[in-house]
C-alpha positions in Angstrom: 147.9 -98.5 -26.6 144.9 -100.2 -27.0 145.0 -101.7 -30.5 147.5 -102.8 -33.0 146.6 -103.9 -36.6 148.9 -106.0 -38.4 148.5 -106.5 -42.3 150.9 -108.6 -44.4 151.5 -107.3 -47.5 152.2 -109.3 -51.1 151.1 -108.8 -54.8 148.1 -106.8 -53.9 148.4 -103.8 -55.3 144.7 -103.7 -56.9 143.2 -103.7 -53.4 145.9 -102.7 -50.9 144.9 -99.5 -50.9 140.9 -100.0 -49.8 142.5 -102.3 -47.2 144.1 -99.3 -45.8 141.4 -96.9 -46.2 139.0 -99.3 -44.3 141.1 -99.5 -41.7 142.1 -95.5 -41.2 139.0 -94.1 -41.5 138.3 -94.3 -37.7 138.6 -91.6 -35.6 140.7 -93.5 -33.4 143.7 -92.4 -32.3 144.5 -95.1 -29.5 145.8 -97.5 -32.6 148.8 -98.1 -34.6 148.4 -99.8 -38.6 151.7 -102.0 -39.2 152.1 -103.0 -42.8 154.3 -105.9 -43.5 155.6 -105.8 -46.7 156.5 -108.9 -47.4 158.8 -108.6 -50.2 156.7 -107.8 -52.8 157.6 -107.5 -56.0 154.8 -104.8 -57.0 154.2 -101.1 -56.2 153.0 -102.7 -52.2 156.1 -101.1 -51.2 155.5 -97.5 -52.2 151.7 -97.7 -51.5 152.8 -98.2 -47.7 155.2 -96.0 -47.4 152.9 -93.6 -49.1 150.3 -93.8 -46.1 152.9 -93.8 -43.4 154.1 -90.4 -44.9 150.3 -89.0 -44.5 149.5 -90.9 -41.2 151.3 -90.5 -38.1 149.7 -94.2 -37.1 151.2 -95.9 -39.7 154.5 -97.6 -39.9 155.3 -100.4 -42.5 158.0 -103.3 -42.0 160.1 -104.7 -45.0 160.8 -107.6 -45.2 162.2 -110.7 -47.4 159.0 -113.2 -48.6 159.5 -116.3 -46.8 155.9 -118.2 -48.4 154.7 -118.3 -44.8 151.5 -116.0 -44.0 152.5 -116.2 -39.9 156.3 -115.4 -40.8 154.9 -112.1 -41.6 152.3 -111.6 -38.6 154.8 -113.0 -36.3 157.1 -110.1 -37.5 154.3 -107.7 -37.2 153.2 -108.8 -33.5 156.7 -108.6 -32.3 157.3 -105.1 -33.2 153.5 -104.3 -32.1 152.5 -102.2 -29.1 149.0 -103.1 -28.7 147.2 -104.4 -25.9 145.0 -106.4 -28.6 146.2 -107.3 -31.6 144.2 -107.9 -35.3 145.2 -109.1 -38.6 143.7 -108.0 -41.6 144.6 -109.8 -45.0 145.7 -106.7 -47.6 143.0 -107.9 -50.0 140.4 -107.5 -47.3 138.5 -104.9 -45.3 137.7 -104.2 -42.1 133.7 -102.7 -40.8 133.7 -99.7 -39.8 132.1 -100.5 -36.3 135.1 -103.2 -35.4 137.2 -100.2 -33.9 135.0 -98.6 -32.0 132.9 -102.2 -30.8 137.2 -103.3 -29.4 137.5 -100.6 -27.3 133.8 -100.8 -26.0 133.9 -104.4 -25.3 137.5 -104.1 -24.2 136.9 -101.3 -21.4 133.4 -103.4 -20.4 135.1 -107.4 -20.0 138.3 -107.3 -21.1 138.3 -110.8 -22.9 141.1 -112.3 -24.1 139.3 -112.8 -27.5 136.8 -110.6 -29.3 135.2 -112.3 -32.5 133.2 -110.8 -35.4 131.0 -111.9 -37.7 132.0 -111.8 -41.2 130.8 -110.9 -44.5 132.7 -113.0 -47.2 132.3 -113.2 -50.5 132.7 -111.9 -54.4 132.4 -108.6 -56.4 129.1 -110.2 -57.7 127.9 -110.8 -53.8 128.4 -111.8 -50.7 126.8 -113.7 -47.1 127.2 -112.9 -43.6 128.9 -115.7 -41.9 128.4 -115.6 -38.1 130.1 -118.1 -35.5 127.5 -120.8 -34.5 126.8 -119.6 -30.7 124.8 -116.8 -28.6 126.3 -113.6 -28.7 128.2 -112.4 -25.5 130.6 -113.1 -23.3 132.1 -116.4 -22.9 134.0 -117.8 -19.1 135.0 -120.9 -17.2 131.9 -122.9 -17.6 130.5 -121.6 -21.0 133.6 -121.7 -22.8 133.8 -125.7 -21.7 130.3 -126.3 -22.8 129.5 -124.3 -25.8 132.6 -123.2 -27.5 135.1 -126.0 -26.9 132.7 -128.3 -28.6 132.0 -126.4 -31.6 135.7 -125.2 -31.9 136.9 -127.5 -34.6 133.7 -129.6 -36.1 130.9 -131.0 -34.1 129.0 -134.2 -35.0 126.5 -132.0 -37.0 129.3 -130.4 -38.9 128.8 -127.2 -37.3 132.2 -125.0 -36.3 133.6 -122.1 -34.9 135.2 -119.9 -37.9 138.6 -120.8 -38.1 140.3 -117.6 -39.0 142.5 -115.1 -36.8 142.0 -112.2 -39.5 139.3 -110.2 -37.8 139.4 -111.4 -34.3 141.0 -109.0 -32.0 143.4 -111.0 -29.3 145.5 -110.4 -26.6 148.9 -109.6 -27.7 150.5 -112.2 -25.4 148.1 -114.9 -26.2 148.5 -114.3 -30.1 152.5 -114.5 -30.0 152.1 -117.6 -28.1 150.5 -119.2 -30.7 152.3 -117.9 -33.7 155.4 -118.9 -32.4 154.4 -122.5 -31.9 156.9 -124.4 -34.0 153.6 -126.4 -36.0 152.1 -123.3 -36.9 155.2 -121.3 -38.5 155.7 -124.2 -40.7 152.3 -124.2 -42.3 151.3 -123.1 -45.3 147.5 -124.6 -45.3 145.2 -124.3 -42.4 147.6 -122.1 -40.0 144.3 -120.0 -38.8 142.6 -122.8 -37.2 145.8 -124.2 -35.3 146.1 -120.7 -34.3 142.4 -120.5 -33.5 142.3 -123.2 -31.4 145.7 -122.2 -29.1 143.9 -119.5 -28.6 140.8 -120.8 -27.5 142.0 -123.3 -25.2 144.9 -120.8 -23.5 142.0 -118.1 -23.0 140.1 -117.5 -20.1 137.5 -115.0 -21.5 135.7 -114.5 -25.5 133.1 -112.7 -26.8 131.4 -112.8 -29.4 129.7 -109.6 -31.0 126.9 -108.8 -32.9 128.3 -106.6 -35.0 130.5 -107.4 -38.6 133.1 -106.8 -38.3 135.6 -108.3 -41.4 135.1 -108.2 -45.3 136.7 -110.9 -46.7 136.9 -110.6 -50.6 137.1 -114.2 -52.7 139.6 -113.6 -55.5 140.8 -116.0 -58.4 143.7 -116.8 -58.0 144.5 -116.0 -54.1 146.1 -118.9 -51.9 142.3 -120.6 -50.6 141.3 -120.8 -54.5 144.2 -122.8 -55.6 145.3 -126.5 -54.5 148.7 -127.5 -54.0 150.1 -130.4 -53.1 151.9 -129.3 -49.4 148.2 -128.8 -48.4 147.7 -132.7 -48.1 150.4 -133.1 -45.6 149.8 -129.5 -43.9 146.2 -131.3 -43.4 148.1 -134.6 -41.4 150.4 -132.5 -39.2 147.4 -129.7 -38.3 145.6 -132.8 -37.5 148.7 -134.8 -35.2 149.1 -131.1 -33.7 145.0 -131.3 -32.8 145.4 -134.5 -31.3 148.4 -134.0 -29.6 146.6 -130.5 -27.6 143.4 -132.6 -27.2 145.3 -135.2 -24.8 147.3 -132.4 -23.5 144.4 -131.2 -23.0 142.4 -134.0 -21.2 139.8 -134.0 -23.8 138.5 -136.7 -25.8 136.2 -134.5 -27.5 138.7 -132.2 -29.1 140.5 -135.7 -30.5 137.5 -136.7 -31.8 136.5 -133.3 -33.6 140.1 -133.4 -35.2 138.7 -137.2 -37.0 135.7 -135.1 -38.3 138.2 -132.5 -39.4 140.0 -134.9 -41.4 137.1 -136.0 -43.2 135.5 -132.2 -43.8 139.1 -131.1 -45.5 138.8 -134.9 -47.6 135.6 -133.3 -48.5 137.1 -129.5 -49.5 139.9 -130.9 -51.6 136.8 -133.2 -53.1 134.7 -130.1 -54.4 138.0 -128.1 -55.5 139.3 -131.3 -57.3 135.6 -131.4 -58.7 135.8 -128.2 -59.9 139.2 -128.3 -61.7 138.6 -131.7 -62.9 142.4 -132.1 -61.5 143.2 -136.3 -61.7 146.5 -136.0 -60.6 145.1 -134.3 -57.6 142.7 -136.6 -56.8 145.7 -139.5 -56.9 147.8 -137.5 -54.6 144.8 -136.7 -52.6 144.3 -140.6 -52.2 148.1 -141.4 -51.7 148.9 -138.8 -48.9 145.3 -138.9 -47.0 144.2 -141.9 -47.9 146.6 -144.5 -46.5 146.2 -146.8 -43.5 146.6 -143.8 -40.9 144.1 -141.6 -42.5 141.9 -144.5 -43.1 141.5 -145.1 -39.6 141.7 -141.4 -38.6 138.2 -141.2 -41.0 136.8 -144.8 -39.9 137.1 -143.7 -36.3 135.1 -140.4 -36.8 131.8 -139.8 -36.1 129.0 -137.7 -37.0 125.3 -136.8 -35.8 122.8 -135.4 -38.3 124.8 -134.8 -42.0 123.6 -134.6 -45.1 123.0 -137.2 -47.6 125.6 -136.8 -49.7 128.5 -136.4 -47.1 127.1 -139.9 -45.6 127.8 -141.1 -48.8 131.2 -139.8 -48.9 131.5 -140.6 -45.8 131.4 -144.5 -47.1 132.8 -144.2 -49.8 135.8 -142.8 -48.3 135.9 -145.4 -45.5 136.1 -147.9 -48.1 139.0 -145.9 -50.1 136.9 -145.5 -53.2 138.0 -142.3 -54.5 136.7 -142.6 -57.9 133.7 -142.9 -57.2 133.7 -140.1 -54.1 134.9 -137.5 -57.0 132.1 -138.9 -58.8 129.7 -138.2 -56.4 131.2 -134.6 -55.6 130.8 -133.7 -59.7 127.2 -135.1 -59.6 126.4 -133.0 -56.6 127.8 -129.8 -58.2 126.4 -130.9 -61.8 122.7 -130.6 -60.0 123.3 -127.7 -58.0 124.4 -126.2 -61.3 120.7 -127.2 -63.2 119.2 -125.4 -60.4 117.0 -128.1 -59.1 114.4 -127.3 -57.1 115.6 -126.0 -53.6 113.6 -128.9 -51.6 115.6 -132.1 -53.6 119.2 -130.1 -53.5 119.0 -128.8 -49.6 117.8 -132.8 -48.6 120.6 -133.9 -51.1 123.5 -131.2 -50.6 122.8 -129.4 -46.8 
């Protein structure tokens, strides 16, 4: 079998079912859908067992909610048959040309990683996010120069997406990386620890032209909300980056795991700024903040960034949280009075 889609399921029942539709609408028959339910407490459960009943390609998995996204794709992958594997969030969507551009890619190179652009965004709107490299396919000597340093964050803050929703890999390649011990116990960040196995166990990618994933921005879902285990999933995604960079051989991927450090100080920044969350910003400080994160963000360095993120940058080197926050309200505050595009892009981009 060529293909196997996995999608965990949980309190989704408002989009589950054009999840499902997106994905079935192909022709293709060399493909089996696994739903995971993953204990959920809605009508999930009946809406997969509804399109296994009408879909000879569909089988759903029930299981008990263990609060781990790769608890429930681990489950998936182990009962898949596929020779590529692809996870799709239930509040998301697949393109209709993703199918059909696997097998074509698959039958021409047979890379152990396929990657699609993306379109992500709201109801009201949303971009096309595409991975920061040609288009192609990827071996030996270009993976080393032009994906491995882009993989994580480069000096110019540039990077690789991070997710595994949407990317079609190797079956033996993804359940390697799942069932690395880091990654089943994280709640935050588990796609780019994921990404990044993969990446540095493959010997083939390529990267399409083609979308290929929708993903939808809801309020309320897991990346719209801030909890306090995502400050310590942060340190051990970033020890686990370190530790494969000297496993590796390669100072480079240590030192794009400093940057990474910094960038996510700067996300939890902008979501603090948003929910005007003090206690946040204290816990932000206490578990990132002491002497080992100080030096992990002292120790990074950066090529051509924007204004303000040199000024966090300081700021932050110096521990000065207030005023970092400060500084992240201001910048949205301007953003928000619409400023001419000129002052905001030299300020913000």
């Amino acid at each position: 079998m060529l293909l196997s889609i996995i999608v965990p399921v949980y309190k989704t029942e408002s989009c589950l079912e054009s999840c499902i539709e997106s994905i079935l609408c192909t022709n293709e028959r060399d493909m089996e859908l696994i739903l995971v339910d993953d204990g959920s407490p809605d009508s999930c459960p009946e809406i997969c067992e509804h399109y296994a009943e009408i879909d000879d390609r569909v089988s759903v998995i029930h299981k008990e909610n263990e609060g781990l996204a790769n608890a429930a794709r681990l489950r998936g992958a182990e009962e898949s048959r596929g020779r590529y594997l692809l996870f799709v969030d239930s509040d998301d969507m697949i393109c209709p040309e993703a199918i059909h551009a696997i097998r074509e890619v698959s039958g021409r190179y047979l890379p152990d990683l396929i990657c699609f652009s993306r379109f992500k965004g709201s109801a009201d709107g949303q971009v096309l996010e595409q991975e920061p490299v040609p288009l192609g396919i990827y071996t030996e000597k270009r993976l080393r120069e032009q994906i491995y340093p882009k993989m994580i964050l480069d000096k110019d803050m540039e990077h690789l997406q991070y997710y595994i929703t949407g990317c079609a890999v190797k079956r033996e390649l993804m359940l390697r990386a799942l069932r690395h011990s880091v990654s089943r116990r994280l709640v935050y960040g588990e796609d780019l620890l994921c990404r990044v196995s993969i990446c540095l166990a493959s010997e083939s990618m390529y990267v399409c032209k083609d979308p290929g994933y929708r993903y939808r921005i809801r309020s309320g879902s897991i990346t719209q909300c801030l909890r306090p285990g995502y400050f310590d999933d942060v340190r051990l995604i970033v020890r686990e980056l370190i530790r494969l960079g000297k496993e590796k051989g390669s100072a480079d991927i240590e030192a794009q795991a400093r940057r990474y450090y910094f960038y996510q100080i700067i996300v939890f920044l902008n979501r603090i700024a948003i929910d005007r969350d003090r206690a946040a910003l204290c816990m932000l400080r206490d578990r990132l903040l002491d002497d080992t994160g100080l030096s992990l963000v002292r120790e990074a360095d950066f090529g051509h960034i924007s204004l303000k993120s040199r000024l966090l940058l300081l700021l932050i080197r110096l521990r000065l949280i207030c005023p970092a926050y400060l500084l992240e309200r201001f910048a949205r505050a301007l953003k928000g009075l619409g400023h001419g595009k000129g002052s905001e892009s030299r300020f913000n981009q």
